[in-house]
C-alpha positions in Angstrom: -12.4 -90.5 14.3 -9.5 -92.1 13.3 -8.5 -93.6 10.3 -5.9 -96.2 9.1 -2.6 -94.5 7.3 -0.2 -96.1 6.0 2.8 -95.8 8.8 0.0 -97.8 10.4 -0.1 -100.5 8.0 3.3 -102.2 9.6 1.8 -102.0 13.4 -1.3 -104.4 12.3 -1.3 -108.1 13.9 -1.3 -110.1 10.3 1.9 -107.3 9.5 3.8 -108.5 12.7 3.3 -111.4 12.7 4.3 -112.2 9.3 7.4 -110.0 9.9 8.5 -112.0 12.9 7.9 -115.1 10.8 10.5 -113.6 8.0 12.6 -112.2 10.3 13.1 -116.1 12.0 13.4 -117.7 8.6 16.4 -115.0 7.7 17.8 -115.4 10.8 17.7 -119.5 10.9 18.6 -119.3 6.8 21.9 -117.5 8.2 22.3 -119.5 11.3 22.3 -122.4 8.8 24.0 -121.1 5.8 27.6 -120.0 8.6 26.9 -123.8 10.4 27.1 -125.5 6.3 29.9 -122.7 5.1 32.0 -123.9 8.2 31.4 -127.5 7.9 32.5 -127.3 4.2 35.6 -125.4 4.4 37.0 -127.4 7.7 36.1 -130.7 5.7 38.1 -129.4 2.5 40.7 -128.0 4.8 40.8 -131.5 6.1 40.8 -133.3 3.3 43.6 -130.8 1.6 46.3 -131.9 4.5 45.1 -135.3 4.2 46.2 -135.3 0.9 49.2 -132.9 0.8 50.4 -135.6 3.9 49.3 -138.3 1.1 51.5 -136.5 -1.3 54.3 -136.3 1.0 54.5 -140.1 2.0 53.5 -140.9 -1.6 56.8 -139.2 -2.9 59.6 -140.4 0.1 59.0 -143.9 -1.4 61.2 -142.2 -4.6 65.1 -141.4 -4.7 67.4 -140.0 -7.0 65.7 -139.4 -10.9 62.9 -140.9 -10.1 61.8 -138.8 -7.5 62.8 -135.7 -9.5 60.2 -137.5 -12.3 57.7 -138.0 -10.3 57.4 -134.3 -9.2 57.4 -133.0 -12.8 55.1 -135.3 -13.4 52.4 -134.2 -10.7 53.4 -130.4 -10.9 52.1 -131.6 -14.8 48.9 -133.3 -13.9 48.1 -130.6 -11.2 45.3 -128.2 -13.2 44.3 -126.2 -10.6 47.6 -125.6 -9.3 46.8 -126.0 -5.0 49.9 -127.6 -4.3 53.3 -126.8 -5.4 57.0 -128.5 -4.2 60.6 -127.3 -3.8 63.6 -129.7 -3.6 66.7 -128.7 -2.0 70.5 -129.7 -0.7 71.8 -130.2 2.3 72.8 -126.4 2.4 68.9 -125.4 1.7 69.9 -124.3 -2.0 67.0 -125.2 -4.4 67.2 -127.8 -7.1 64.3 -128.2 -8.4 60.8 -127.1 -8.4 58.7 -123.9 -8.2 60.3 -123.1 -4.6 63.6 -120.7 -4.3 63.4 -121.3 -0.7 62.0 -123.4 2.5 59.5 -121.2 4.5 60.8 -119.6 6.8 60.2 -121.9 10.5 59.1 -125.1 9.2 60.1 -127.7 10.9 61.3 -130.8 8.8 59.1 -133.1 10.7 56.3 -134.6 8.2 53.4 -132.7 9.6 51.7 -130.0 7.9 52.1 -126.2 9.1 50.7 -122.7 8.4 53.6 -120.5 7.1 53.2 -116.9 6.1 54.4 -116.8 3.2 56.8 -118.2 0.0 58.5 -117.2 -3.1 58.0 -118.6 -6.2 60.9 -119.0 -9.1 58.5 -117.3 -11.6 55.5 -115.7 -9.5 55.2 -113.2 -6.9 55.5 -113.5 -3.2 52.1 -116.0 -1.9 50.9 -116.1 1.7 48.3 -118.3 3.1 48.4 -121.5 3.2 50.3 -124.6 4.8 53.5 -126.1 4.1 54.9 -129.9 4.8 58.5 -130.6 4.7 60.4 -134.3 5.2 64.0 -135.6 3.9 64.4 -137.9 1.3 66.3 -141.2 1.3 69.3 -139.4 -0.8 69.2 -136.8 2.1 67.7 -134.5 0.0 65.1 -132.0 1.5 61.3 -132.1 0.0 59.1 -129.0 0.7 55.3 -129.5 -0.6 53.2 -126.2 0.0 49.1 -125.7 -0.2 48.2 -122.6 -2.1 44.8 -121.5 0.2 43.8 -119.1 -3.0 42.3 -121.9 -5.1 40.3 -123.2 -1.9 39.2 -120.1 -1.1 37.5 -120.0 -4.8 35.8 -123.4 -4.3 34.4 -122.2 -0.7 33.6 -118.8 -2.5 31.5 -121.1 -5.0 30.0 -122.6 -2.1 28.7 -119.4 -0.8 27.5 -117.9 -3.9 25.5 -120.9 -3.9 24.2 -120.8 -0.2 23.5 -117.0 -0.6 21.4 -117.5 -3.7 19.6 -120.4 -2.3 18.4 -118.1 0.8 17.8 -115.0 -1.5 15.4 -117.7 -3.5 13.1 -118.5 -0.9 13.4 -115.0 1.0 12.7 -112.7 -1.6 9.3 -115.0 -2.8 8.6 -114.7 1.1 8.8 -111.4 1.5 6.6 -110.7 -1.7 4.2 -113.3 0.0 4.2 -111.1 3.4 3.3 -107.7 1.5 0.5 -109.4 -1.0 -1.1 -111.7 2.8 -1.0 -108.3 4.8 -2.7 -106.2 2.2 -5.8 -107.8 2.2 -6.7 -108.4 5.9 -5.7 -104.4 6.2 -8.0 -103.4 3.4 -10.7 -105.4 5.4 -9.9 -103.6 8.3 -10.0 -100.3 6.2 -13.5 -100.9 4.8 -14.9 -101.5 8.8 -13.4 -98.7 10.1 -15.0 -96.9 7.1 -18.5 -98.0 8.2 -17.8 -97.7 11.9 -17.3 -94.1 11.3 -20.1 -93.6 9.5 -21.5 -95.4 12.6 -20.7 -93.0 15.1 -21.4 -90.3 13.1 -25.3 -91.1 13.6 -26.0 -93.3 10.9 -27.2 -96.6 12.8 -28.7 -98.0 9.8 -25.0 -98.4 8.6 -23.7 -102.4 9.5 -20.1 -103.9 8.4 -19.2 -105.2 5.7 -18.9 -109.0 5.6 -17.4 -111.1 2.7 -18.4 -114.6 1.6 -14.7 -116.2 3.2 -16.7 -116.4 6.8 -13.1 -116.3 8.4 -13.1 -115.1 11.9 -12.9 -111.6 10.9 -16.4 -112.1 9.5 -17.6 -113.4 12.2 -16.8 -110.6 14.5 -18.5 -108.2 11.9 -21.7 -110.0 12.0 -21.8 -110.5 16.1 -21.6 -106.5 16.0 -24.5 -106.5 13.1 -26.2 -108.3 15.4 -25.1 -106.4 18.5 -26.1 -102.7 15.9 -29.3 -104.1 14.8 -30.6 -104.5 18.5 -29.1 -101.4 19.6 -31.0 -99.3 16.3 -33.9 -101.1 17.1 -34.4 -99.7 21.1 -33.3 -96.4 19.7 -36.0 -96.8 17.4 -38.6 -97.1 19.9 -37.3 -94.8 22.7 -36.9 -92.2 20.5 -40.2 -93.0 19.0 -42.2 -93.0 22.6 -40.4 -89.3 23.0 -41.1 -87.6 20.1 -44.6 -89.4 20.3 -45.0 -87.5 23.7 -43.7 -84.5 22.7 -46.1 -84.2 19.3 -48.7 -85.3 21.1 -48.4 -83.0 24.3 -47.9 -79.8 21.8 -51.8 -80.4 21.0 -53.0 -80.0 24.8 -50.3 -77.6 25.4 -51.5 -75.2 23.1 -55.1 -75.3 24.1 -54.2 -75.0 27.2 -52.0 -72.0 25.9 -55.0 -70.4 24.1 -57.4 -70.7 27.2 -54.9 -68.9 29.5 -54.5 -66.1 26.7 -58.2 -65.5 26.6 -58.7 -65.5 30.2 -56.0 -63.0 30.7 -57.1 -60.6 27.2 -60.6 -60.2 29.4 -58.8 -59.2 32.7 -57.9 -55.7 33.8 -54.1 -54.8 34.3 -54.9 -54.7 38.2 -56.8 -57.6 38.3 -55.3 -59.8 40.9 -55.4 -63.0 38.7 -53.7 -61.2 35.5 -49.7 -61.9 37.1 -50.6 -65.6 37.8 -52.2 -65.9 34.7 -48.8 -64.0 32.8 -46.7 -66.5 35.1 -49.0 -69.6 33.7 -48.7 -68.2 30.3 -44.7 -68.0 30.3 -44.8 -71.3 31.9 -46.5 -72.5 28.7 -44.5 -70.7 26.2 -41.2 -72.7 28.1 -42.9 -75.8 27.8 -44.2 -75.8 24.1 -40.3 -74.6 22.8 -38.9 -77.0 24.8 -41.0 -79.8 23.3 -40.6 -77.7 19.7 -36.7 -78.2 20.7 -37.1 -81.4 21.1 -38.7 -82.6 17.9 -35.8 -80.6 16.4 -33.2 -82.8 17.4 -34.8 -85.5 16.3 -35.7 -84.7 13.3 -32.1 -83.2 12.8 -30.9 -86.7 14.1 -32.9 -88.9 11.8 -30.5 -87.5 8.8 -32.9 -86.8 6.4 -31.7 -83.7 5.5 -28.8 -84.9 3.6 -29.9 -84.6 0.0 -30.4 -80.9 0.2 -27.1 -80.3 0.8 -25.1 -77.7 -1.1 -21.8 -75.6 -1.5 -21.9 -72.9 1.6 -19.4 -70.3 1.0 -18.0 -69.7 4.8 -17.1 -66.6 4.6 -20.8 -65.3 3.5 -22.3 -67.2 6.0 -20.2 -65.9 8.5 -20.2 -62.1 7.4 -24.2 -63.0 8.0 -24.4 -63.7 11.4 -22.0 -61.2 12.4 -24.1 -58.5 11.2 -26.9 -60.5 12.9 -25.8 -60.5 16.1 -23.6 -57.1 16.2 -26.7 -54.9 17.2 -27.0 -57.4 20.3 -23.5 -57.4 21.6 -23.3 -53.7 21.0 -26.3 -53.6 23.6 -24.8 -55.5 25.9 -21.7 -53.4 25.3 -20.0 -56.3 24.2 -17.1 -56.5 21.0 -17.8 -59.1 18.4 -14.9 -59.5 16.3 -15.0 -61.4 13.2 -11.7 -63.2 11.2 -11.8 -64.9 7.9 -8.7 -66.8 6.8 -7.7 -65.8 3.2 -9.0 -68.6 0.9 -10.9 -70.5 3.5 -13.1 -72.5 0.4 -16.8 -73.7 1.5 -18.2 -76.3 3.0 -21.4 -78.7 1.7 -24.1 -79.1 4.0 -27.3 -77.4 4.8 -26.8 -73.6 4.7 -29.8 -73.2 7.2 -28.4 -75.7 9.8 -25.1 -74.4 10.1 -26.1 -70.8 10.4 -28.4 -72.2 13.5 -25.1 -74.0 14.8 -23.0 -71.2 14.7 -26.0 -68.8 16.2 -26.4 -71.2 19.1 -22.9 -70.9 19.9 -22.7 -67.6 19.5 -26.0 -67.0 21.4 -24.1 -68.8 24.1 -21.0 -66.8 24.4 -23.3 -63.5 24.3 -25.2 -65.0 27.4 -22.5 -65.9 29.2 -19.7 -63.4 28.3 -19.7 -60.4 31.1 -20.6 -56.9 29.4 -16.9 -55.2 28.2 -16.1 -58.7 27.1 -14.4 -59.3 23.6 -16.2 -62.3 21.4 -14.2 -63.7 18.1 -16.2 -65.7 15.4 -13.4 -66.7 13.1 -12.9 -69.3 10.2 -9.3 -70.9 10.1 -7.7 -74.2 7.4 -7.4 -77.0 10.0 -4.7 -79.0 8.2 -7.0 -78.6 4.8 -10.2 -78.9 6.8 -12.0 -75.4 7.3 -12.8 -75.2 11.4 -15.0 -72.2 12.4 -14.5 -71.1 16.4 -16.4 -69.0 18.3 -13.8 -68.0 21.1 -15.3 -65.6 24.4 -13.9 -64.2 27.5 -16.4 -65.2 30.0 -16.3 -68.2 32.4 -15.4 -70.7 30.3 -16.7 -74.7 30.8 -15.1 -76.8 33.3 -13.0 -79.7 31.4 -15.2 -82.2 33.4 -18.6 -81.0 31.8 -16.7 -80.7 28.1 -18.3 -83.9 27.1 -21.4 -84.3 29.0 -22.3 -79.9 27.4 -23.7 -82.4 24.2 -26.6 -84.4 26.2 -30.0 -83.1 25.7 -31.2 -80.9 29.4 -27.7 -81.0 30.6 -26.9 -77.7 32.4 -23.4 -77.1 33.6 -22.5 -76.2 37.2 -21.6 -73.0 36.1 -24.8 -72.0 34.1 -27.4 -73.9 35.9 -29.8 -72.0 37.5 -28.0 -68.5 36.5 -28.9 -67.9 32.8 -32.3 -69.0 30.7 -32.8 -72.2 28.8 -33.2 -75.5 29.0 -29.9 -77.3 28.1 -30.8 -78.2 24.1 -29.1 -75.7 22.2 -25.6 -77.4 22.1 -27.7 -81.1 21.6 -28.9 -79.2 18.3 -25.0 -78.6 17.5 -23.9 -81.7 17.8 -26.6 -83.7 15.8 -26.0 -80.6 13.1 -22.6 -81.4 13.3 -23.1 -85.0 13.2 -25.7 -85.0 10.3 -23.0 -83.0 8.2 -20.1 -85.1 9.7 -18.6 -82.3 11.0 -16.6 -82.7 15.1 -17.5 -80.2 17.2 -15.1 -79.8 20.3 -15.2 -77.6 23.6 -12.2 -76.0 25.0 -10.6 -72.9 26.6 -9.8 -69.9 24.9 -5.8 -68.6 26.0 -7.4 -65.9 28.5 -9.3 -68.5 30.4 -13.1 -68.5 28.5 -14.9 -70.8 26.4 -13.6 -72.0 22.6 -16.2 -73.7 20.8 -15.6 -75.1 17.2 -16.9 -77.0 14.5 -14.8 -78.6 12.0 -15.7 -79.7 8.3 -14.3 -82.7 6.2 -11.2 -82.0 4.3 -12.2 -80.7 0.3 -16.0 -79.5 2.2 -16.9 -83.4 1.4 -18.7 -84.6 4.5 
């Protein structure tokens, strides 16, 4: 059976898709948030050399002291402080201004440039940004620079603002995708609970179905629909065979107790008494096979449960190792039993899981060769008690490991070689099933059979 964990939880269809759907919006939000970044700092890029060019052909319309006013005056009224100027001689020496010197390359030619760097009279060294030079009418030299620092700040601002935007609408999207895949998952989680139940025996069980009538619930009541047919011919096929074999166990045993009397009144060397044994052992076959039967059915109609109890595995097993010692012992066989420290109980029907265990084990004595070596053990199966019953004899072929379950079915290597009639491991599994146990067929490490039966984890069916 399996069941829904929660590593699971991020492969479901509601989960990916609502993944993907995040995953596009982040990566659109980005795509968007680098196109409006660029588009903002090349449009104040341009407008900054738009305006220290301005500046530049603003100021050449100024000579002598009014020129040097003018710049004082802006340097004043400039807050933020992007733009600052130097003045020099013909000789490059500085005469006023911020600037001790013209960067280094600029051509005098009224067009901004990007130079590396400046020195200020009373800062340190700056680089970044773009510089402008031109000469003046007096034939002075005029140097206006663009500090890139402060524009950097307002595109920084720009960001910040960008960034938080996305992180707004992600984060509530994100919440939006846990809280929208929970609920179809816990759906999911609640039919896979009754599906189990399901195919553990219990027809009866149908899926759950919620007033939303989305398409989930739909699909849950076309399989309602699909289970309620399906438990209804099981219903009456199983009904016309145990009819049959109740009412054939009437006839059979008259015809049983006619045959019994004939023979008691026969001599031993009569020549009827060995067809009349023959008839009589015919009978016998006949009335346990039907008595098998009815067994299974009545094991399969689960009405058993509410007897069930605590069974301490250990005494149960210590039980039918004593039981069947004496016989392997005859068939100079070795039965071995193992009991893992701790192993805890299980809760079922003590009498139904001793008669699961003795069928297997009244297996592996048929079929394991005389000398062989038999091991009944109880082992923690990832915190799930598993009891094995693990032989040296033929084994099963892998193809019949799923078919050894069906009521009559003899295996290719049994049939016609050892006694029954093919229901003992039919009982198993609808033991198994009625506790919710697994029972599984394999091959033991030296080539023979390895039966098991494993419980719920905590013994809880």
């Amino acid at each position: 059976m399996s069941s829904t964990r929660n590593p699971d939880q991020w492969r479901s269809s509601s989960s990916r898709l609502l993944g993907l759907y995040c995953i596009l919006f982040v990566a659109w939000s980005s795509m968007l948030l680098g196109v409006m970044y660029w588009r903002i700092s090349d449009y104040l890029n341009d407008l900054t050399e738009s305006g220290l060019q301005q500046r530049a052909h603003l100021f050449m319309s100024f000579d002598g002291p009014a020129l040097d006013d003018a710049l004082r005056d802006s340097q004043r009224f400039d807050l933020h402080q992007v733009y600052t100027y130097g003045l020099f001689d013909n000789a490059g020496m500085p005469m006023a201004g911020p600037l001790t010197a013209i960067p280094e390359g600029l051509p005098l030619d009224g067009n901004s440039h990007p130079v590396a760097g400046w020195t200020l009279v009373d800062g340190p060294h700056e680089s970044g940004g773009s510089a402008l030079g031109v000469v003046t009418r007096d034939g002075r030299t005029l140097v206006f620079v663009r500090q890139n620092g402060k524009l950097m700040a307002v595109n920084s601002i720009i960001l910040d603002a960008l960034l938080w935007g996305v992180s707004l609408t992600v984060i509530p999207g994100l919440v939006g995708w846990h809280l929208l895949r929970r609920r179809p998952l816990k759906r999911i989680q609640q039919i896979e609970a009754a599906t189990n139940r399901i195919i553990a025996g219990d027809l009866g069980q149908r899926l759950p179905v919620s007033n939303r009538r989305d398409e989930i619930d739909r699909l849950s009541s076309i399989v309602n629909a699909m289970l309620e047919r399906i438990e209804q011919l099981m219903t009456e096929v199983k009904g016309v065979c145990d009819s049959i074999a109740h009412d054939l166990r009437t006839p059979l045993t008259r015809l049983r107790a006619h045959l019994y009397r004939m023979r008691v009144g026969l001599d031993e060397h009569d020549p009827h008494a060995d067809p009349l044994d023959k008839a009589l052992a015919e009978t016998d076959m006949l009335m346990a096979r039907f008595a098998a039967l009815l067994r299974v059915s009545e094991l399969e109609s689960h009405q058993r449960r509410s007897a069930f109890d605590e069974v301490d595995i250990a005494d149960l097993l210590q039980e039918l190792h004593q039981f069947y010692l004496p016989l392997a012992e005859e068939k100079q066989q070795e039965l071995q039993l193992q009991v893992a420290p701790q192993i805890g109980v299980l809760r079922g029907d003590r009498e139904l899981l001793f008669e699961a265990v003795a069928n297997l084990l009244s297996n592996a004595l048929q079929f394991t060769p005389a000398h062989g070596r038999i091991l009944l053990r109880a082992v923690d199966d990832h915190g799930a008690p598993r009891i094995d019953v693990i032989d040296n004899g033929p084994g099963i072929p892998p193809q019949d490991r799923t078919l050894i379950y069906q009521r009559f079915f003899r295996g290719s290597s049994s049939a016609g070689q050892a006694p029954g009639f093919g229901l003992g491991l039919s009982i198993v599994a609808a033991i198994a099933g009625l506790h919710g146990f697994r029972v599984r067929a394999g091959s033991a490490p030296d080539g023979g059979a390895w039966m098991s039966i494993r419980g719920a984890a905590d013994g809880l069916p």
